[in-house]
DOKEVO-415038 format. One record per residue (C-alpha): residue in one letter; z, y, x. Coordinates in pm, 1 decimal. Layout:
// residues N
+------+----------+----------+----------+
| code |        Z |        Y |        X |
+------+----------+----------+----------+
|    A |        Z |        Y |        X |
...
+------+----------+----------+----------+
//
This chain:
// residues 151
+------+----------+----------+----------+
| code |        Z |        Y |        X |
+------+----------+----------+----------+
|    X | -11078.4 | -20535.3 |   6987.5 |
|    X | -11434.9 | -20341.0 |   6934.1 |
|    X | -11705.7 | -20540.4 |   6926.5 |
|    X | -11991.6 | -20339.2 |   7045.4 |
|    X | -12343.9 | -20466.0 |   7049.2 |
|    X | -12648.9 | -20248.4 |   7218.6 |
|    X | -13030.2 | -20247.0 |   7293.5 |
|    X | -13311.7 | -20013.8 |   7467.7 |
|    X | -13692.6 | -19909.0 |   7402.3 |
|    X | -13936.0 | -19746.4 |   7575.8 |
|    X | -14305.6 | -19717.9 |   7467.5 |
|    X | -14462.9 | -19719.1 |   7789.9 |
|    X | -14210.4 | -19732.3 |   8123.4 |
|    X | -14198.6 | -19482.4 |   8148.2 |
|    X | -14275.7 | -19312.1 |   7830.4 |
|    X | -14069.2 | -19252.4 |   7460.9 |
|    X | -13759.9 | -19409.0 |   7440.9 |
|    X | -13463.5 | -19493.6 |   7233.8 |
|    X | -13132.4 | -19621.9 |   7233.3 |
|    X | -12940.4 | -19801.6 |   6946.0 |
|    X | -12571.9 | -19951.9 |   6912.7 |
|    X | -12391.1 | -20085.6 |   6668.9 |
|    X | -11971.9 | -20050.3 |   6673.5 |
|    X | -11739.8 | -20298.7 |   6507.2 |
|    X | -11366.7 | -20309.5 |   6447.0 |
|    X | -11246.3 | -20486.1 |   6160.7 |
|    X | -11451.1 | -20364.7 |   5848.1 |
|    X | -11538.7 | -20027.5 |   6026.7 |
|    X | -11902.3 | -19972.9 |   6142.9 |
|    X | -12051.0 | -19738.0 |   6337.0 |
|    X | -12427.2 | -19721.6 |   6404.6 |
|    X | -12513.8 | -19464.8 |   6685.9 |
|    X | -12941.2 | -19398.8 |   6803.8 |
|    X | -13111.4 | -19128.5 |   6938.1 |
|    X | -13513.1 | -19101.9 |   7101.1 |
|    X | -13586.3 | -18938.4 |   7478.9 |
|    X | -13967.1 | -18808.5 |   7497.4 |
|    X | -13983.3 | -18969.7 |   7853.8 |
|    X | -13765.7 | -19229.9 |   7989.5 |
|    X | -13750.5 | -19574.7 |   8073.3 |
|    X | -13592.9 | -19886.6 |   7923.2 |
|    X | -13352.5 | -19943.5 |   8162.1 |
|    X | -13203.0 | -19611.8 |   8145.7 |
|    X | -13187.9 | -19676.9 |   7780.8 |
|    X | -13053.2 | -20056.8 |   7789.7 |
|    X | -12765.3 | -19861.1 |   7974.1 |
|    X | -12739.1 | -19545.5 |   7809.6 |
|    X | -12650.9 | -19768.2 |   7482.8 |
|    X | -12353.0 | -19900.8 |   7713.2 |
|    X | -12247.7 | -19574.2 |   7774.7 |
|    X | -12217.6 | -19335.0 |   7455.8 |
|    X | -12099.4 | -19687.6 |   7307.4 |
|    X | -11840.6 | -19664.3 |   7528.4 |
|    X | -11786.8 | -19278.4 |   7525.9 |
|    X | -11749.8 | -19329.1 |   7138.8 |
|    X | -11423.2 | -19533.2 |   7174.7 |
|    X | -11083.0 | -19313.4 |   7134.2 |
|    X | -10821.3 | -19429.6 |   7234.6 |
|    X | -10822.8 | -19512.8 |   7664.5 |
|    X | -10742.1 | -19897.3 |   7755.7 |
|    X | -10957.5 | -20034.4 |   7446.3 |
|    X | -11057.7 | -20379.6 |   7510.4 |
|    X | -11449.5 | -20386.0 |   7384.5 |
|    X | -11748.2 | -20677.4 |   7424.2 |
|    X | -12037.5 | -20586.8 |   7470.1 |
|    X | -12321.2 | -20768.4 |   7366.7 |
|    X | -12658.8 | -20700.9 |   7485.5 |
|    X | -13003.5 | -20819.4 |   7600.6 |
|    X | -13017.4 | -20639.9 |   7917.3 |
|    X | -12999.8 | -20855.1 |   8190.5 |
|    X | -13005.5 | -20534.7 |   8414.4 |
|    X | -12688.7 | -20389.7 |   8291.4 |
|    X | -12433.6 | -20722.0 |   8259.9 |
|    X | -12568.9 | -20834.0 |   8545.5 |
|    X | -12489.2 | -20500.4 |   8703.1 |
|    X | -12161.9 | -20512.9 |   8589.7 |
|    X | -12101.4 | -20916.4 |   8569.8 |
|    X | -12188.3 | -21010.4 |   8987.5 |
|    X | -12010.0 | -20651.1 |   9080.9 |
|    X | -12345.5 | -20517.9 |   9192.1 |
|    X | -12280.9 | -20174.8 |   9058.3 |
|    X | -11953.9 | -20147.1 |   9256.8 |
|    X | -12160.1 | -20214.2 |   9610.7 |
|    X | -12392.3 | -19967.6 |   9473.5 |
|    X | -12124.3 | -19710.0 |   9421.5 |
|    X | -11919.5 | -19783.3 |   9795.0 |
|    X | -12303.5 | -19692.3 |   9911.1 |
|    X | -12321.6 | -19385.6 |   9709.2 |
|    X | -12611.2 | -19522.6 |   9478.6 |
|    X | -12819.6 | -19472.4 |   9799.7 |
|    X | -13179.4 | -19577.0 |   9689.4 |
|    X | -13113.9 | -19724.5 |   9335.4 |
|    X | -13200.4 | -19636.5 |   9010.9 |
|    X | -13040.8 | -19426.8 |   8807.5 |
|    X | -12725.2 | -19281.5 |   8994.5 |
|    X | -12639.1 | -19071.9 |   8701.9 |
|    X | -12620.4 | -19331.5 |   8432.1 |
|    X | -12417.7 | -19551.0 |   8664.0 |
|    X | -12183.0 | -19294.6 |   8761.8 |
|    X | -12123.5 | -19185.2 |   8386.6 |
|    X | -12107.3 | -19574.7 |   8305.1 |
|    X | -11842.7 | -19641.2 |   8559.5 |
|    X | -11606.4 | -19314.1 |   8456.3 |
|    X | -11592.2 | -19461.3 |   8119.0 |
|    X | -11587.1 | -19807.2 |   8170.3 |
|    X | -11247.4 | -19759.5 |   8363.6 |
|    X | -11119.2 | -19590.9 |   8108.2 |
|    X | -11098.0 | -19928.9 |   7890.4 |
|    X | -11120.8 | -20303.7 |   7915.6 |
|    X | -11477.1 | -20431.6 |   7909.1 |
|    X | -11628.9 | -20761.6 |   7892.6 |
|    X | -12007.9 | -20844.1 |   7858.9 |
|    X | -12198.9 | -21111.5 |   7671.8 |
|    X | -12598.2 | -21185.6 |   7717.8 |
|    X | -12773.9 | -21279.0 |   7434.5 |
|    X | -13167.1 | -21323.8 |   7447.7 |
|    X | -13342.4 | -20997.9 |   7288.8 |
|    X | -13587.3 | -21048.1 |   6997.9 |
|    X | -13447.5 | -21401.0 |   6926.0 |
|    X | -13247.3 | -21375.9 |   6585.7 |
|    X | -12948.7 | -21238.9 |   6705.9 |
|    X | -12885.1 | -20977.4 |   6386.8 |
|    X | -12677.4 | -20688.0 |   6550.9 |
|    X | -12978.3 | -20762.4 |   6839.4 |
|    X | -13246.0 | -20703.7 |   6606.5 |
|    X | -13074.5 | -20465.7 |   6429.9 |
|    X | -12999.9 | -20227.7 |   6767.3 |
|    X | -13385.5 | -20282.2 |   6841.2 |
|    X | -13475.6 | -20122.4 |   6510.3 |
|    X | -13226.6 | -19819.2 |   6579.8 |
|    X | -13395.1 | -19764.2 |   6900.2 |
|    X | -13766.7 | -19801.4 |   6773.1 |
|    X | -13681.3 | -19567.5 |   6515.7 |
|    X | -13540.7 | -19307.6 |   6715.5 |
|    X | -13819.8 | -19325.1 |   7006.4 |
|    X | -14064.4 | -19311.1 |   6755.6 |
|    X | -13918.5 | -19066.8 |   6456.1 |
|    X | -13782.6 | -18812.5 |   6658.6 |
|    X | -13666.3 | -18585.1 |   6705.1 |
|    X | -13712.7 | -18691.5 |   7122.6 |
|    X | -13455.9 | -18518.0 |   7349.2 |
|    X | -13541.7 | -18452.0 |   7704.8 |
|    X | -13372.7 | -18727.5 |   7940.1 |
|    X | -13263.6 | -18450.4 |   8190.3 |
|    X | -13158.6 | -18679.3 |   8461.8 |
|    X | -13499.5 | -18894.4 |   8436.8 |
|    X | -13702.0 | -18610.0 |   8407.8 |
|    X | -13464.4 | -18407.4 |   8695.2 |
|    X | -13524.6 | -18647.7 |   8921.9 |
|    X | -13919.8 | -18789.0 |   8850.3 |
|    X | -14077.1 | -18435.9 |   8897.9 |
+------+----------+----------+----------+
//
């Protein structure tokens, strides 16, 4: 089992954001960031999700993830995300992310945990400063499907 633990930032919403994640399995660690010049903190609370996922190699993985975003495990936790999908993501948020998140997050077996951001938790805290760092330190990336579709 990977234990996978993951937080967003934006500085403004929207404006700079960052993503950070930390990967666990056994005594192997990975640490994964990286900063968007304009984006918002939900896309990056589930972008985490995602290239944490995407990072895994072999298919059928069992992961937790641990986060702070309410908007992603509860998503994911009361099967919102599916509804939104049977609709084809007709007037939500984010369609891309979700789409990506769902083609990868059948791919293994995923449970989520809620922790309370900013409260102690150190992978938490530790994600936080990942993202901070890489909205603020560059170098920024352009969030193509923010910026695609918030012309």
């Amino acid at each position: 089992m990977i234990s996978i633990f993951t937080d967003g930032s934006s500085r403004g919403n929207p404006g700079p954001g960052g993503y950070g994640a930390v990967l666990i399995s056994g005594p192997h660690r990975k640490e994964l960031s990286e900063g968007f010049r304009l984006t918002t903190n939900n896309r990056m609370e589930l972008l985490a999700v995602i290239v944490s996922l995407e990072a895994l190699k072999k298919p059928g993985t069992m992961a937790v993830v641990t986060t702070d975003s309410k908007y992603v495990v509860d998503a994911v936790e009361k099967k919102w995300v599916f509804g939104w999908e049977r609709k084809s993501f007709k007037d939500k948020a984010n369609p891309d992310l979700w789409q990506r998140f769902l083609k990868v997050y059948r791919k293994h077996q995923v449970s989520f945990k809620w922790v309370k951001g900013h409260n102690g938790h150190t992978e938490n805290e530790i994600c936080d400063q990942l993202a901070v760092k890489a909205a603020t330190e560059g170098p920024l990336r352009i969030d193509s499907g923010y910026e695609a579709l918030n012309k």
